[in-house]
DSSP file (Angstrom, degrees, kcal/mol; ACC not computed):
  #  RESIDUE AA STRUCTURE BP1 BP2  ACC     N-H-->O    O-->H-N    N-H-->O    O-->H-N    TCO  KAPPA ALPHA  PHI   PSI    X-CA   Y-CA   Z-CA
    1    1 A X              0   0    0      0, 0.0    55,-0.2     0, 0.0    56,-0.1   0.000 360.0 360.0 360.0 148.3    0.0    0.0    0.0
    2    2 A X        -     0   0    0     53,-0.6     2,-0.3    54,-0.3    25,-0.2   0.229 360.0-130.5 -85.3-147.1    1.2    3.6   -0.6
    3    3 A X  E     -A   26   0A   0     23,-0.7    23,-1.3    51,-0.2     2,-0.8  -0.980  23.8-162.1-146.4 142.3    1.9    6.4    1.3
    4    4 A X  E     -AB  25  53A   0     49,-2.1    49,-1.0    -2,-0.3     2,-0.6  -0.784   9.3-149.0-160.1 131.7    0.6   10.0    0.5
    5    5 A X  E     - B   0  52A   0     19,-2.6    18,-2.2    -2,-0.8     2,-0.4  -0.430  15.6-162.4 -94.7 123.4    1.4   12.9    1.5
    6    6 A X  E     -AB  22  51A   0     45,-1.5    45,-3.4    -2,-0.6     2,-0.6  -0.710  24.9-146.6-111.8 146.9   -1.1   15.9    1.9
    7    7 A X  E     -A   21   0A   0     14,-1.7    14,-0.9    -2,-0.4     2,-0.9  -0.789  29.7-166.3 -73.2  90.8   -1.0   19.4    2.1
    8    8 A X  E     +A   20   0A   0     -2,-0.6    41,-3.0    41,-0.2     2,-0.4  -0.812  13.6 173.0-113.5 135.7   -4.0   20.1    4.5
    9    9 A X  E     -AC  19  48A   0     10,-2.0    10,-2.8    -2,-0.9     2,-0.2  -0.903  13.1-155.5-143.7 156.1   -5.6   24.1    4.9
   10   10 A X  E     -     0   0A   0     37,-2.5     8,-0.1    -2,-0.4     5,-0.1  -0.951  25.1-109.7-141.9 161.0   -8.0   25.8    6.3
   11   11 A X  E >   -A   14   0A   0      3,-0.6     3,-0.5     6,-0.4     2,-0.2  -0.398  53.6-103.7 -77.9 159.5  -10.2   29.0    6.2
   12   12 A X  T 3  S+     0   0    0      1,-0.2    -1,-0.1    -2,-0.1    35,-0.0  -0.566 112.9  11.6 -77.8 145.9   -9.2   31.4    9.4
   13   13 A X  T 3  S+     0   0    0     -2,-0.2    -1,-0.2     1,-0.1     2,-0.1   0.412 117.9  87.7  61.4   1.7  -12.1   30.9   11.8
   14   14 A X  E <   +A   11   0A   0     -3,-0.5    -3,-0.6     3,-0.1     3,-0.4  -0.725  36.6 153.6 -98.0  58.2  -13.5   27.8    9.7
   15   15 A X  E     +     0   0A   0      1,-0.2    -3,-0.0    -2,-0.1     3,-0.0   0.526  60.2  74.0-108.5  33.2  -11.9   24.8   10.8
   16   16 A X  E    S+     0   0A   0      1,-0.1     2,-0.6    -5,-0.0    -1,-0.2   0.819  92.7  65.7 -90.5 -24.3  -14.8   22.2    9.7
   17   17 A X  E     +     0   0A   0     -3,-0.4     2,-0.6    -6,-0.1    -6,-0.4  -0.757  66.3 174.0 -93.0 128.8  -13.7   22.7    5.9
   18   18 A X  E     -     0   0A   0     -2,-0.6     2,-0.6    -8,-0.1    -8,-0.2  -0.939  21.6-144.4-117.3 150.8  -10.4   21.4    5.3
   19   19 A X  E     -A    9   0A   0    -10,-2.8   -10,-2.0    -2,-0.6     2,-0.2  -0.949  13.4-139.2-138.3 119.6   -9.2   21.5    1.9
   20   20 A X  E     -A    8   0A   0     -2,-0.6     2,-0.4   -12,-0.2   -12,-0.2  -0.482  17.1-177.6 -95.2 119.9   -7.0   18.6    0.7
   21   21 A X  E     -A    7   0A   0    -14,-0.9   -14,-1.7    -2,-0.2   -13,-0.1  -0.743  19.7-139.7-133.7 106.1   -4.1   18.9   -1.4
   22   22 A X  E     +A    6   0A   0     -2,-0.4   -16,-0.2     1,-0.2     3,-0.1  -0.336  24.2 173.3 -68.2 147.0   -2.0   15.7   -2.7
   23   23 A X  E     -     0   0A   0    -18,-2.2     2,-0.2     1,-0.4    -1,-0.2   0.890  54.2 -20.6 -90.4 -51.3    1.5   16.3   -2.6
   24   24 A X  E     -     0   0A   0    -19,-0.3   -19,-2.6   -21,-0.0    -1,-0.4  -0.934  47.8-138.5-162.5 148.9    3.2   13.3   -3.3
   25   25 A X  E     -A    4   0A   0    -21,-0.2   -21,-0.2    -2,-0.2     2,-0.1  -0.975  25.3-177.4-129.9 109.1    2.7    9.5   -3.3
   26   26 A X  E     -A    3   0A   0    -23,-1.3   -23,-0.7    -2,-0.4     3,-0.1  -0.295  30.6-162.5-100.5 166.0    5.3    7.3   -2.2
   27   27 A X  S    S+     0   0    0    -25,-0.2     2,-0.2     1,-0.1    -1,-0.1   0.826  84.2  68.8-111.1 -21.1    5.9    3.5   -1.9
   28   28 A X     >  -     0   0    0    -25,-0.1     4,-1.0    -3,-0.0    -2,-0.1  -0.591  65.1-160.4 -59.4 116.4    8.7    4.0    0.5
   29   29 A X  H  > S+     0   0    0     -2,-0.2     4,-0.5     2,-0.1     5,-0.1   0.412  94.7  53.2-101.0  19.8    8.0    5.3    4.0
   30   30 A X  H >> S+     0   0    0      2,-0.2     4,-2.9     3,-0.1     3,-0.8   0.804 115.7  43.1 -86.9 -65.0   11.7    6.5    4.8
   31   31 A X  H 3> S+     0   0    0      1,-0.2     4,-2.2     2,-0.2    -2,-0.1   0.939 121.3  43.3 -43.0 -48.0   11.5    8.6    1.3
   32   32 A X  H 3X S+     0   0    0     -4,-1.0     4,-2.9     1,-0.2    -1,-0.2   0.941 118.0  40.6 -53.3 -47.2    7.8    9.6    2.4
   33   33 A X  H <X S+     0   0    0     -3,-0.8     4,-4.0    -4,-0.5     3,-0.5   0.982 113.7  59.0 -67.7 -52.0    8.6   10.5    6.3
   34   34 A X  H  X S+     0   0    0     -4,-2.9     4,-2.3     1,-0.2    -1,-0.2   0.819 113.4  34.8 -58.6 -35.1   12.1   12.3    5.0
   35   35 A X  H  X S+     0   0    0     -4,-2.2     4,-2.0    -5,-0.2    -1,-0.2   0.766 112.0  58.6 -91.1  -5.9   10.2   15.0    2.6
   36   36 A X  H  X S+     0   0    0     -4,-2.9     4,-1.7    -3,-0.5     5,-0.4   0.942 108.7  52.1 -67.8 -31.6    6.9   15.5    5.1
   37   37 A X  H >X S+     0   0    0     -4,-4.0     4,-4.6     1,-0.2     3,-1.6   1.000 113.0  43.1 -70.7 -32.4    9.8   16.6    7.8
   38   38 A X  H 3< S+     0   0    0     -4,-2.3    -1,-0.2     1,-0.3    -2,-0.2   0.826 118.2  44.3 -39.9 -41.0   11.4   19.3    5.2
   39   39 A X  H 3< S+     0   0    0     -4,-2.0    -1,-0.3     2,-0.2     3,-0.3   0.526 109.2  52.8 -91.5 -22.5    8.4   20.3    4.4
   40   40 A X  H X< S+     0   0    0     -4,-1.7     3,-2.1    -3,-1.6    -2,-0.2   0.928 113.9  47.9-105.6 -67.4    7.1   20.5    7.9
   41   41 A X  T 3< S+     0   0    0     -4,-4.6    -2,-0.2    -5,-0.4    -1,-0.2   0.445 107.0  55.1 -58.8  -4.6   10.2   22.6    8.7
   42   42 A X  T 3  S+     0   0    0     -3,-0.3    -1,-0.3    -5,-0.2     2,-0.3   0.107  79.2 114.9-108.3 -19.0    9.8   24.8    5.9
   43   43 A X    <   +     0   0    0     -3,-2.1    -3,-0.1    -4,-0.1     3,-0.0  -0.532  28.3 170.0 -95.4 127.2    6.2   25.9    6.6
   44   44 A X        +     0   0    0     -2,-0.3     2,-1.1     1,-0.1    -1,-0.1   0.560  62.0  88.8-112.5   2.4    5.6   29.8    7.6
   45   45 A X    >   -     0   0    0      1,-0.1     3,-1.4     3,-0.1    -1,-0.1  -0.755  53.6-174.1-108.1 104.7    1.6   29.3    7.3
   46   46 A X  T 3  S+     0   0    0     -2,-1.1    -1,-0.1     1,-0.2    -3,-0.0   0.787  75.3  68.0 -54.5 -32.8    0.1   28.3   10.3
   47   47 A X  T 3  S+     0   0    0    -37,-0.1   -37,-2.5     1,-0.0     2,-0.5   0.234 105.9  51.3 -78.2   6.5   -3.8   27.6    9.1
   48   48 A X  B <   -C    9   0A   0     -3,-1.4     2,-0.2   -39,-0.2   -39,-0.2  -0.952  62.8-179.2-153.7 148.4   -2.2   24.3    6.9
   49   49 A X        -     0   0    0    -41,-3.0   -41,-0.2    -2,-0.5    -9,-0.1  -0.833  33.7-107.1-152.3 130.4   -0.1   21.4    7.6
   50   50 A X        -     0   0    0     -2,-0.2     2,-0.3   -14,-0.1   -43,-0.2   0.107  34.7-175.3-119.1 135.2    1.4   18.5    6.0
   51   51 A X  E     -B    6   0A   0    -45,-3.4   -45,-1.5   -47,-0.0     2,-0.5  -0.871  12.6-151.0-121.5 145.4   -0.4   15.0    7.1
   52   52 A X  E     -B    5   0A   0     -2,-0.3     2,-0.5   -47,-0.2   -47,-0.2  -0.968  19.1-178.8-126.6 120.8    1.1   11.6    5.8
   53   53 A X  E     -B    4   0A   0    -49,-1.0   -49,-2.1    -2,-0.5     2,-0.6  -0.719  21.9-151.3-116.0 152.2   -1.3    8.7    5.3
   54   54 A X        +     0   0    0     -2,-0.5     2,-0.2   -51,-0.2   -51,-0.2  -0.915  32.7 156.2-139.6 121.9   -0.9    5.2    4.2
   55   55 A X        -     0   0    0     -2,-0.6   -53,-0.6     2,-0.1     3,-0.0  -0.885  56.3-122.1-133.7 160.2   -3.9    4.0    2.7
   56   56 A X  S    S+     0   0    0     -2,-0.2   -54,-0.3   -55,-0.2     2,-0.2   0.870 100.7  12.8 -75.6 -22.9   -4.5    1.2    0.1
   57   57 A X  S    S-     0   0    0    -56,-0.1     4,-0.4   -55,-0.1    -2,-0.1  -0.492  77.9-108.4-111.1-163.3   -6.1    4.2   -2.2
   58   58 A X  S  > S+     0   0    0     -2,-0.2     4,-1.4     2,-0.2    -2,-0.0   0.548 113.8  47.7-120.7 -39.3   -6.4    7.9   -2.5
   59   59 A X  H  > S+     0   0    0      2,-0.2     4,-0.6     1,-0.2    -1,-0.1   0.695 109.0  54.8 -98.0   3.5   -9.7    8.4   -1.7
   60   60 A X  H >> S+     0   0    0      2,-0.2     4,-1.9     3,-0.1     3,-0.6   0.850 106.0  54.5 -17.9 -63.4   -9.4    6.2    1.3
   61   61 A X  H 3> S+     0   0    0     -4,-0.4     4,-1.5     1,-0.3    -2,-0.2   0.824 109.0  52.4 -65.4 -54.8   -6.5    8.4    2.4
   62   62 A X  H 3< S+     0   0    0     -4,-1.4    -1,-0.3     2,-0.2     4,-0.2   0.771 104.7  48.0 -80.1 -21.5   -8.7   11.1    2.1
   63   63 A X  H <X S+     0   0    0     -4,-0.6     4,-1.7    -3,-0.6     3,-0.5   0.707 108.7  52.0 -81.9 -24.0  -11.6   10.1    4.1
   64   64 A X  H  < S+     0   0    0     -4,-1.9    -2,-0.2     1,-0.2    -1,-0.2   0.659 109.1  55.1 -91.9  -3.0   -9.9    9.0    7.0
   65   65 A X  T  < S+     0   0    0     -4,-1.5    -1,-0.2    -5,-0.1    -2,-0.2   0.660 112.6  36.1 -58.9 -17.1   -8.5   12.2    6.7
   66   66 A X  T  4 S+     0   0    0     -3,-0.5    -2,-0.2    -4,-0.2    -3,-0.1   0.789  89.6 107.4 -92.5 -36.4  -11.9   14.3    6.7
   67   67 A X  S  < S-     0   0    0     -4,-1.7     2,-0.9     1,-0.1    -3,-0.0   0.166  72.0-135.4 -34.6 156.6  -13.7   11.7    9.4
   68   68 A X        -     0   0    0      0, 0.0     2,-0.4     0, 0.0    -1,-0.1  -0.944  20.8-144.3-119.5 121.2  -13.7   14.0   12.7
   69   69 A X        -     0   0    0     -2,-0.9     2,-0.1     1,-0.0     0, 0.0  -0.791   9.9-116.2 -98.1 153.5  -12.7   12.3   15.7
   70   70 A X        -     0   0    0     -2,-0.4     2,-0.3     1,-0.1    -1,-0.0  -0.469  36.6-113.0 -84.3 140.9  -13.6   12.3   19.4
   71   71 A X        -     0   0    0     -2,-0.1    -1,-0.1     1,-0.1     2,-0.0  -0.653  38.5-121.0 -54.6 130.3  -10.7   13.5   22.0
   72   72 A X        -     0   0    0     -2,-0.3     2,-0.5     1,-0.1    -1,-0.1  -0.392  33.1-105.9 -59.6 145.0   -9.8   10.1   24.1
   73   73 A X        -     0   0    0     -2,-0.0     2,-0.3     1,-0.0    -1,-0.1  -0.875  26.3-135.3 -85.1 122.1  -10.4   10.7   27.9
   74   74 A X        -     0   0    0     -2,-0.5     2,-0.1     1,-0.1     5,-0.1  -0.435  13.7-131.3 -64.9 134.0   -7.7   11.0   29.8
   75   75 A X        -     0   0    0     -2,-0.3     4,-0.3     1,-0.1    -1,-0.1  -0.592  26.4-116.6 -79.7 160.2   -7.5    9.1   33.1
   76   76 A X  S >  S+     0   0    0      1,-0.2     3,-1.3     2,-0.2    -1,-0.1   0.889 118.1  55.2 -76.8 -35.2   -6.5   11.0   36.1
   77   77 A X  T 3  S+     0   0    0      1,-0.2    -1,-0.2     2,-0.1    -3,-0.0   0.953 105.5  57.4 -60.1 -40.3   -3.0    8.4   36.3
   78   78 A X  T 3         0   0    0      1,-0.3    -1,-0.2    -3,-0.1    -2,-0.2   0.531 360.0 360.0 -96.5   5.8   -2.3    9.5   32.6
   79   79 A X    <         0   0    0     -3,-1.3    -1,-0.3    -4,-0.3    -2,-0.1   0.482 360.0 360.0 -60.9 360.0   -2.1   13.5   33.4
């Protein structure tokens, strides 16, 4: 399965719309991991940030990127 790396932004004061931008699709996850951190380090816009998924497709990739998830509960031991 591949690995693909997205570009993910948002509107200021909107962050239920994300808007998805593929960057690159690896097979490799050393190659994949090595350009998300460049890129990651490189970034002067706070409202987007670079997500790396490994999915068997692309629109896979991309709905478990939109799905909204619940915060876990913390336990009082794991503060």
């Amino acid at each position: 399965m591949p690995y693909y790396l997205y570009k993910i932004s948002t509107l200021e004061g909107i962050d239920l719309i994300k808007n998805l931008e593929l960057v690159n699709q690896f097979d490799l996850f050393k190659e994949a991991k090595t350009l998300v951190k460049k890129l990651r380090s490189e970034q002067e816009d706070e409202r987007s940030t670079y997500k790396l998924m490994f999915a068997e497709n692309q629109l896979l990739a991309e709905e478990q990127l939109l799905e909204k998830r619940e915060k876990p509960i913390l336990m009082e031991y794991e503060r």
